[in-house]
Structure formats: structure tokens, C-alpha cells
C-alpha positions as CSV (number, residue, x, y, z in Angstrom):
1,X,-14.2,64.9,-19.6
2,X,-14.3,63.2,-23.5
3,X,-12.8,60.3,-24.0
4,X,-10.4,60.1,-26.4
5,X,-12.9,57.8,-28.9
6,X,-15.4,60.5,-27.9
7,X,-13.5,63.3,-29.1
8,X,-12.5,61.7,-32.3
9,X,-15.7,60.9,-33.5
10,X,-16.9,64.0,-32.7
11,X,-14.4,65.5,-34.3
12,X,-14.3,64.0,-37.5
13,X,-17.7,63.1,-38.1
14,X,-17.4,59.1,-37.4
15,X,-21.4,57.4,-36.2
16,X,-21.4,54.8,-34.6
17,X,-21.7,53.0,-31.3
18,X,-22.1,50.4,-32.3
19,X,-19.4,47.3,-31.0
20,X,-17.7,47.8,-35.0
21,X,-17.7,51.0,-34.8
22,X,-16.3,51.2,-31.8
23,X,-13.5,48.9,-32.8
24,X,-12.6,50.3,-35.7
25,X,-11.9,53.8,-33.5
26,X,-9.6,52.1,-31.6
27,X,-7.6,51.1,-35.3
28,X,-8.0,54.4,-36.2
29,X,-6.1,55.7,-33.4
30,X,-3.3,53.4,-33.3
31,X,-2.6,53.5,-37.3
32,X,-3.0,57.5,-37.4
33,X,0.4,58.3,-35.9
34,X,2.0,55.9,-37.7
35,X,2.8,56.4,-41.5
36,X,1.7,52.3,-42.3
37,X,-0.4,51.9,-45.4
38,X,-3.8,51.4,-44.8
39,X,-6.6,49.6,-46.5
40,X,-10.0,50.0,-46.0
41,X,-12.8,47.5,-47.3
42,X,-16.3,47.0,-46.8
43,X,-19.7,47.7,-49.3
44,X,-20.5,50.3,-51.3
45,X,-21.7,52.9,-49.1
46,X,-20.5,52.6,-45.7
47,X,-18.6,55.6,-45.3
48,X,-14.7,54.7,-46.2
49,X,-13.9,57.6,-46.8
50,X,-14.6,59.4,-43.7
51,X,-12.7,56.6,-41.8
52,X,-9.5,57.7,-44.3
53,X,-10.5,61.2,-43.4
54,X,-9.7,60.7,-39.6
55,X,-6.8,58.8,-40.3
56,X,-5.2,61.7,-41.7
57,X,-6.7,64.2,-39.7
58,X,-5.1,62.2,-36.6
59,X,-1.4,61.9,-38.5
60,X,1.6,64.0,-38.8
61,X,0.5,64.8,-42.3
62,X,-2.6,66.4,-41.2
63,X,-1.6,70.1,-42.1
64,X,-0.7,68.9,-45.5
65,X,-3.0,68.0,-48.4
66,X,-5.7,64.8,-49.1
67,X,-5.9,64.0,-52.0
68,X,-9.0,61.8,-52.6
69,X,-8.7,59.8,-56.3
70,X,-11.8,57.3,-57.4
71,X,-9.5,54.9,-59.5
72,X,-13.1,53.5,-61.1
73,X,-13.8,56.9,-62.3
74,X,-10.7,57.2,-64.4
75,X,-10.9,55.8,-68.0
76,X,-7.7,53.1,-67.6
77,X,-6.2,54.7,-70.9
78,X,-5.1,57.8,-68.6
79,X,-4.9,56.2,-65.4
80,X,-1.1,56.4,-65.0
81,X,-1.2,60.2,-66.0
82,X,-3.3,61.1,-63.4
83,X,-1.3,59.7,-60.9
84,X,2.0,59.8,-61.7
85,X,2.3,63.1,-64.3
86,X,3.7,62.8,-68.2
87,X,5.8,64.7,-69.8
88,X,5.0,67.2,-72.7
89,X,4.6,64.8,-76.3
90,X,4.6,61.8,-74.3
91,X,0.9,60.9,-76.2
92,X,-1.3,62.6,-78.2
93,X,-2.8,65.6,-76.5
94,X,0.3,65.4,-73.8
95,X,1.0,69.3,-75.2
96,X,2.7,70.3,-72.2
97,X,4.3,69.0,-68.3
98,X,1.9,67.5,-66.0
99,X,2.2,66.6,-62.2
100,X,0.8,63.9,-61.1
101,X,-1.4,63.1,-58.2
102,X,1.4,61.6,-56.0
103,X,3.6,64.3,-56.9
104,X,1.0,67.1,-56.0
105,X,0.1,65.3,-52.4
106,X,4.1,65.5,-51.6
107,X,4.2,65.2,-47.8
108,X,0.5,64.5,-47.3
109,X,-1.9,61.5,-47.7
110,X,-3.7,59.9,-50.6
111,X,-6.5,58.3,-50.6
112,X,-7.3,55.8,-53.5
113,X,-10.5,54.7,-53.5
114,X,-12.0,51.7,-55.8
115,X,-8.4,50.2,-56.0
116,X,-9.7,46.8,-57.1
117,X,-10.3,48.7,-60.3
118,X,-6.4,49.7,-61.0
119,X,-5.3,47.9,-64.1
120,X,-2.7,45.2,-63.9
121,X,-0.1,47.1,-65.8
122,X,-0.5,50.1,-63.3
123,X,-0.5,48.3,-60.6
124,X,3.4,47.5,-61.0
125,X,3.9,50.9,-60.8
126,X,2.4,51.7,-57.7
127,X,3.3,49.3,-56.2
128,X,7.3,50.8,-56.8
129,X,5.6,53.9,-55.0
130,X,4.5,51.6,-52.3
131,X,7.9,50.4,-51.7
132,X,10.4,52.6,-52.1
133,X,8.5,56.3,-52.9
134,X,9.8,56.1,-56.1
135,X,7.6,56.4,-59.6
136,X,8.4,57.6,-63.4
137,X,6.0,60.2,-65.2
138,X,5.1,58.6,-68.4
139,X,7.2,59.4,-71.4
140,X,9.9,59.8,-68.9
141,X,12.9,57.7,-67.9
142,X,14.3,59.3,-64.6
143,X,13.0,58.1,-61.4
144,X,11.3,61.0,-59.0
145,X,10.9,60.0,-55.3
146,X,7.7,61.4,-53.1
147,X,7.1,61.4,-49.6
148,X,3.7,60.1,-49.7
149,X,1.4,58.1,-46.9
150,X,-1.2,56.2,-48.9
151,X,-4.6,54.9,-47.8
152,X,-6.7,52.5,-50.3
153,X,-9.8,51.3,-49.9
154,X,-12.4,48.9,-51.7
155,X,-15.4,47.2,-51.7
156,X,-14.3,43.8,-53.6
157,X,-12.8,40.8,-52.2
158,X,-9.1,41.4,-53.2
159,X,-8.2,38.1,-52.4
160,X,-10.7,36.7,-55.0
161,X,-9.1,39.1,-57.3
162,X,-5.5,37.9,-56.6
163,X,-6.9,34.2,-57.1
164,X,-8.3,35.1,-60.5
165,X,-5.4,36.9,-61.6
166,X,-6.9,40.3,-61.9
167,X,-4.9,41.9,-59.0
168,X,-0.9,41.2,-57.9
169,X,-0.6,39.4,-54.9
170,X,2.7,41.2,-54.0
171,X,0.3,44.4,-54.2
172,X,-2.4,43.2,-52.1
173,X,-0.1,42.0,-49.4
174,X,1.8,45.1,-49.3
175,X,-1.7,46.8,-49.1
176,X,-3.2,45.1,-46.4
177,X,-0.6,46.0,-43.3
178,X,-3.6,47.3,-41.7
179,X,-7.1,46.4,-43.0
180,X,-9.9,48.3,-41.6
181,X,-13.4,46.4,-42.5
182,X,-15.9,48.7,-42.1
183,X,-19.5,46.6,-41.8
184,X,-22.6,46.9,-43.9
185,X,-25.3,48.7,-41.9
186,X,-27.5,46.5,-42.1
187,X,-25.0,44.5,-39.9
188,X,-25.5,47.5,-37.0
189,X,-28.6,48.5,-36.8
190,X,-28.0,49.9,-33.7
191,X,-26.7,52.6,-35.3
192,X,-29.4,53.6,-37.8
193,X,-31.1,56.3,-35.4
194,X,-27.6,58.0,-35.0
195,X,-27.4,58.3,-38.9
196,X,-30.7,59.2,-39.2
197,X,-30.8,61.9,-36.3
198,X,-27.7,63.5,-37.5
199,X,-28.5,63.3,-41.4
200,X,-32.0,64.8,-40.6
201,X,-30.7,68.0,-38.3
202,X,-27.8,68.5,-41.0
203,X,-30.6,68.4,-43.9
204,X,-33.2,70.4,-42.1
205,X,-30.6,73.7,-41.3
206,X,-29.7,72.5,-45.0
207,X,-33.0,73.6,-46.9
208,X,-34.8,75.7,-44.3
209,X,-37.3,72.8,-43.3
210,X,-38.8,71.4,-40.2
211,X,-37.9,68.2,-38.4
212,X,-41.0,67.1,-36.6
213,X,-39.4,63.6,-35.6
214,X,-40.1,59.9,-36.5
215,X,-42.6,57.6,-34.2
216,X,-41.0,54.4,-33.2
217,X,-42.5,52.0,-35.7
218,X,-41.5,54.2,-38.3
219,X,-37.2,53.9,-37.2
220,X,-38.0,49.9,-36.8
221,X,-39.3,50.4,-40.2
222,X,-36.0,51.8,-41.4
223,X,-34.0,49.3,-39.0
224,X,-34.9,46.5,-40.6
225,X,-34.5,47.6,-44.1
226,X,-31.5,46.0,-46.1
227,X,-30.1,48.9,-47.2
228,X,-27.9,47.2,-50.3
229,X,-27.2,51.2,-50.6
230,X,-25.9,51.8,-47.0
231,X,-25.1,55.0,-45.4
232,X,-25.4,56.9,-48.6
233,X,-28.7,55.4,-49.5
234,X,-30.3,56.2,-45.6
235,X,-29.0,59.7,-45.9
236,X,-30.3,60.4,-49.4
237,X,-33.8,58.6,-48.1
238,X,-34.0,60.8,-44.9
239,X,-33.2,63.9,-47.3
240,X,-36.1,62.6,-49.9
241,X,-38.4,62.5,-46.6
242,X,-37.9,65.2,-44.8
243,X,-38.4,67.6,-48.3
244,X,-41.2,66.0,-49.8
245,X,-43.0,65.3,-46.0
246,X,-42.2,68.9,-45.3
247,X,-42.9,69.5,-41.8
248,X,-44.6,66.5,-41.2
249,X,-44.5,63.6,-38.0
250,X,-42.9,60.6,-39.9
251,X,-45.1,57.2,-39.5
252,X,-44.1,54.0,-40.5
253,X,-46.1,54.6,-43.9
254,X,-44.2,57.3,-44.7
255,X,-40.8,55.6,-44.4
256,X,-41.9,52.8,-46.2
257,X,-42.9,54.7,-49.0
258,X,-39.5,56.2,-49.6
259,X,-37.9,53.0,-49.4
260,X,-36.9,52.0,-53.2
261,X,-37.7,48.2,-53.4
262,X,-38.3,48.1,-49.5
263,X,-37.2,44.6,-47.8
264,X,-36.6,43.6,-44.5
265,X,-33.5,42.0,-43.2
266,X,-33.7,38.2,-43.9
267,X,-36.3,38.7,-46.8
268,X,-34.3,37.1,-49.6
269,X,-36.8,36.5,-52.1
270,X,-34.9,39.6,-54.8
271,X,-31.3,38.8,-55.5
272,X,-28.6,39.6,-52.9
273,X,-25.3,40.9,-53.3
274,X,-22.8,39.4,-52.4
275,X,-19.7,41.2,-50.6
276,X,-17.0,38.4,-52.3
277,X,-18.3,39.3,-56.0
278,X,-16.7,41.3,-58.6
279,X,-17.8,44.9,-58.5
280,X,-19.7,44.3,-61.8
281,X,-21.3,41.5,-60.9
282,X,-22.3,43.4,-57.5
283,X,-23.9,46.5,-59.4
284,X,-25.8,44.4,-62.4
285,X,-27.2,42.5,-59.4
286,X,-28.7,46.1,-57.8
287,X,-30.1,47.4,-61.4
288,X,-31.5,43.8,-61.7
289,X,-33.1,44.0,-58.4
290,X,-34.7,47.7,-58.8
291,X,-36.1,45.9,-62.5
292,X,-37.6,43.0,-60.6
293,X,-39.3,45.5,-57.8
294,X,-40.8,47.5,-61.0
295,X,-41.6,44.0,-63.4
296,X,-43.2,43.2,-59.8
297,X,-45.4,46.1,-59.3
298,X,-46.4,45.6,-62.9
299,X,-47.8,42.3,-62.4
300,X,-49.6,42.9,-59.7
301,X,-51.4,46.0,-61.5
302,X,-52.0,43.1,-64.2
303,X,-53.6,40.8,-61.6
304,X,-55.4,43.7,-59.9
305,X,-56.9,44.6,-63.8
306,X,-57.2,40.6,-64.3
307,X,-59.7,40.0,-61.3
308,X,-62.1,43.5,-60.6
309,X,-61.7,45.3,-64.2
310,X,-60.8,48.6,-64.7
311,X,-63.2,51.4,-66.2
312,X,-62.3,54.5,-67.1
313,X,-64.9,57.3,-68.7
314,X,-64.2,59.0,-72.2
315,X,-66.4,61.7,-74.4
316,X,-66.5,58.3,-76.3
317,X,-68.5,56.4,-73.4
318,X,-67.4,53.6,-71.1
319,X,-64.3,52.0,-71.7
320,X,-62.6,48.7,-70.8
321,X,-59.1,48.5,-70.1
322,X,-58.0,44.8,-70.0
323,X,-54.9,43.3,-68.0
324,X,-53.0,42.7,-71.7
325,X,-52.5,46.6,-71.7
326,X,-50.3,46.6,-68.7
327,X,-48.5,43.2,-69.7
328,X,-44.2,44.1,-69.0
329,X,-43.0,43.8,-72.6
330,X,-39.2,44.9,-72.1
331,X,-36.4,42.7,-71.6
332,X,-34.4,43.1,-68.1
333,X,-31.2,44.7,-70.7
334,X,-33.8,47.1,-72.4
335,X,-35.2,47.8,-69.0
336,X,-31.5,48.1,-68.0
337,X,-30.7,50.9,-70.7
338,X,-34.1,52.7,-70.2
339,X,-33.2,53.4,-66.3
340,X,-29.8,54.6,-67.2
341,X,-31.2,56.8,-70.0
342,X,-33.7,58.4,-67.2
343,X,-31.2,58.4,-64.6
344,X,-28.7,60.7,-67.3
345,X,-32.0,62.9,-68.4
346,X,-32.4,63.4,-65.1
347,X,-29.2,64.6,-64.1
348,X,-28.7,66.6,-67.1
349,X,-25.8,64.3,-68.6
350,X,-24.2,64.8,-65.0
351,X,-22.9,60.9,-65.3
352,X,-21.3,61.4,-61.5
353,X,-24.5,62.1,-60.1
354,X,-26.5,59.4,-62.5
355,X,-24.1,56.4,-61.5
356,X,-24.6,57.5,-58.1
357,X,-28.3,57.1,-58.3
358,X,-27.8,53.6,-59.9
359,X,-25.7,52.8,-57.1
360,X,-23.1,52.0,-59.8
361,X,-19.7,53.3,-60.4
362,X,-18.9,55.7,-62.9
363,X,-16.6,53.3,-64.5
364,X,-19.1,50.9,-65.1
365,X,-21.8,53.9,-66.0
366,X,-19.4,54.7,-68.4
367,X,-19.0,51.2,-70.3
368,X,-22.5,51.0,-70.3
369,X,-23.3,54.1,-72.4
370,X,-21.2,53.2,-74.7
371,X,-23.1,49.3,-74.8
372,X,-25.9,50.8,-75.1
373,X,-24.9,53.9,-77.7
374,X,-26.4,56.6,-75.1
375,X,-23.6,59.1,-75.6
């Protein structure tokens, strides 16, 4: 017979056995029943959401809605709209009633994720929904009460906000009544094969493609990776593997080869990221290191060019290329706007899918193009 832990990670998708996970299971159950606000920190990347997921699933509320809102992905101007509803003239473009998010979810859970990125004026609001269920739709000056459980969740160090007076500190202690800290993976490595086992099976059925498995050295290859990325970077490298090694038995050169700026744990020689920085600082710090892993590559081409010479045959006859042609020319903030450029060409002007594959939020993706005049 299943354990109850068992069951609920099989259930609602939770990997792990790791001693973390494993405690965090035990949270999950005793919070679920319970209508307590929850909130959920850890990295960018280590699966938040799905711990929200089995909170709800495991409630009273679970046969209403959950309603999932990225409060980084919502331009701050509208913010308040979105969750709380306006009223028809209430701003320009308001032409008719709106429900908010909170009203919509009525009786169910929401999840608000990135909610170190609320604005301070917004936050006082919410927090009135926190305390009493109560919240005003802009342009409007009668009270409307919800029944509403809400989970948050984050990847900055609140309490550094509170100290530097960009989040309330009557909001972050009404928030954390329960906080869940879900660890970076690097931090349980134990559970890499898990991840990668159950992403590869899913991805295979996926796209019609063979698994032929992975040799030893090549899963100590990806247990020792940093992973800055997380979950969502192992699962997007185990989908890049298995479709462009189509069929194939997966050495360690293969892994490492799909690792984007591959380090192992303990290798600090790029720049790391710290969990108690400010989300921007956090993401400038992961473009800065993919720039640093291509500037790198570049130089040692240079040195390579520098020390044997490089010919290469023409109608014109032999030809020297010398080290100056490969010299890196651009500045890290022209390198900067150049990745973002390919990453939106790439994605078709998708910017959810290009801040994604920056590893930034869309927030931040969003300031950016406007710096840099990509619109």
C-alpha cells in the first residue's frame, strides 16, 4: 500500500526524494486542508508552482478554480485592474465593467507568483484582501468581499526588500504564515536522475523519438552542473538532447555539449547569483555570465589563431587570417541587446517565450526593449 507522501507526489507531479523534498511533502500536507496563506520562495526555476498546484489540489477549494497570475509580467500601470476589476470610464480605455482576478477565483485559490515585484501602492490593497477579503475595483468606492485562499511565491529575499523599503513589512509578515523554501537543485542532486528520467519519457511519447538512455558519466556530468536555470533549464536541456541526439546512447560528450556555459558545482570562476539579490540584479548577472562564456570562447579562437595560424584557400590563392579578425569588439551592454534582439527574432516577437530563454522575467524583458529601442 502508498504512502500517503507516495500518493501525493504521484499524484500531482512533485520529484524528489531527496531529504527537502521530502520535507516539504510533509508542509504540503498539513497546510492543504487548511485555508492559511502560503508563501513559497526559492530560485528561479525550481518548480513553485507545482508545489502551489498540490496545495490546492489537496484543499477544500480543489473543485474550484486556480488562477495562476505572474505579477512581473504585468506592466505596474494596470496591475490593480487585473486583479481587482475597474469600472467602465475609470481610465482611458476602461470602456466597459471588468472583473478582476480575485473576483473571478471566488471560492478557489490564487496563486501569485513574482510577488516581490507588486508595486508599493498595490501592495496596500492586497494586503486589505489578505485581511479581511475585502478589495475596491478601481474607479469604484464600495467595498466587494471575496472568498479567496491565496498562495504567493518568490524568488527574492523579501526581507531584504522590507529592509530597503521596497516591500511593506506588515505584507510580508502577513505572507509568510507558512513559508515553503523550495532548494535550488543544484542543492539535491540526488534528485537530478528523477528529473531527468521523467522529463525524457514525457518528451520522447512527446515528439515520437527514442530514449536509448544515458551511461553513468554522462548523469554525473549533469549532477554536477550548476544549473543557475534549475528544473526548467534541465528539462529544456534533456528536450534539446533527446531531439537533436535522436535515438542516440547519451555519453558524457553529449551532455556536456548541450550544457550552455557548462560549470561544475564549486567552479566559481563566472559570476554567481546570489539567492538574497534583487531580481534584477539576479538576471543581469545570468545575461552577464552567458556574455562572458561567448567573450571566452572568442579568445580562445584568438589564441588558437595567435599560436598555429589559420589558412583558408580562395580562387584568389592562400590566404592568412590573423588573430585581430576574431578580436571581441562589442561592449558587454551591446552584447546584452544583441542576445535579446536574437532571442525576440527567434521567437517571432513571442517576448514570453524570449525572456524565458534569457532566463529573465518578462517584466525585466520588457524594460529592456524599450532601453534598448527594440520595439
Amino acid at each position: 500500500m502508498k504512502n500517503e507522501a507516495g500518493s501525493l507526489q504521484e499524484d500531482h507531479g512533485i520529484i524528489g526524494s531527496s531529504v527537502e523534498m521530502q520535507e516539504i511533502i510533509k508542509v504540503i500536507e498539513q497546510v492543504a486542508p487548511t485555508d492559511i496563506t502560503v508563501l513559497i520562495s526559492g530560485e528561479s526555476g525550481v518548480g513553485k508552482e507545482v508545489v502551489a498546484k498540490a496545495i490546492h489540489a489537496g484543499s477544500h477549494r480543489s473543485k474550484r478554480a486556480l488562477v495562476s497570475v505572474n505579477c512581473g509580467a504585468i506592466p505596474e500601470g494596470i496591475i490593480e485592474s487585473e486583479l481587482f476589476g475597474h469600472e467602465r470610464g475609470s481610465f482611458t480605455g476602461a470602456s466597459e465593467q471588468r472583473k478582476g482576478y480575485f473576483e473571478l477565483v471566488d471560492g478557489g485559490t490564487i496563486f501569485l507568483d513574482e510577488i516581490g515585484e507588486l508595486p508599493l501602492p498595490s501592495q496596500v490593497k492586497f494586503l486589505r484582501v489578505l485581511e479581511n477579503g475585502e478589495f475596491l475595483r478601481v474607479g469604484s468606492s464600495i467595498p466587494r468581499k471575496v472568498d479567496v485562499r491565496v498562495i504567493a511565491a518568490t524568488n527574492k529575499d523579501l526581507e531584504g526588500e522590507v529592509r530597503q523599503g521596497r516591500f511593506r513589512a506588515d505584507l510580508y509578515f502577513r505572507l509568510r504564515s507558512v513559508n515553503i523554501s523550495v532548494p535550488p537543485l543544484r542543492h539535491r542532486i540526488e534528485d537530478i536522475p528523477l528529473f531527468f528520467h521523467a522529463f525524457a519519457e514525457e518528451i520522447a511519447a512527446k515528439n515520437n523519438v527514442r530514449f536509448a538512455g544515458i551511461s553513468d558519466e554522462g548523469m554525473e556530468v549533469l549532477k554536477h552542473h550548476h544549473w543557475p536555470g534549475n528544473v526548467r533549464e534541465l528539462r529544456n536541456v534533456v528536450e534539446s538532447m533527446l531531439i537533436l541526439e535522436r535515438g542516440k546512447y547519451l555519453e558524457a560528450d553529449d551532455v556536456r555539449k548541450h550544457l550552455r556555459g557548462h560549470r561544475p558545482i564549486g567552479d566559481e570562476r563566472n559570476l554567481p547569483v546570489h539567492v538574497s539579490r534583487n531580481m534584477e540584479q539576479a538576471e543581469r548577472e545570468l545575461i552577464l555570465r552567458a556574455l562572458l562564456d561567448i567573450k571566452g570562447n572568442l579568445v580562445d579562437l584568438r589564441n588558437l589563431v595567435a599560436e598555429r595560424g589559420v589558412t583558408a584557400g580562395n580562387n584568389e590563392g592562400e590566404v592568412l587570417v590573423r588573430h585581430e579578425a576574431v578580436e571581441p569588439t562589442l561592449s558587454l551592454v551591446e552584447m546584452e541587446k544583441r542576445m535579446i534582439g536574437d532571442a525576440l527574432q527567434r521567437y517571432h516577437g513571442n517576448r514570453r517565450l524570449a525572456a524565458r530563454a534569457l532566463q529573465i522575467s518578462e517584466r525585466t524583458l520588457y524594460r529592456k526593449i524599450k532601453d534598448y529601442g527594440l520595439a
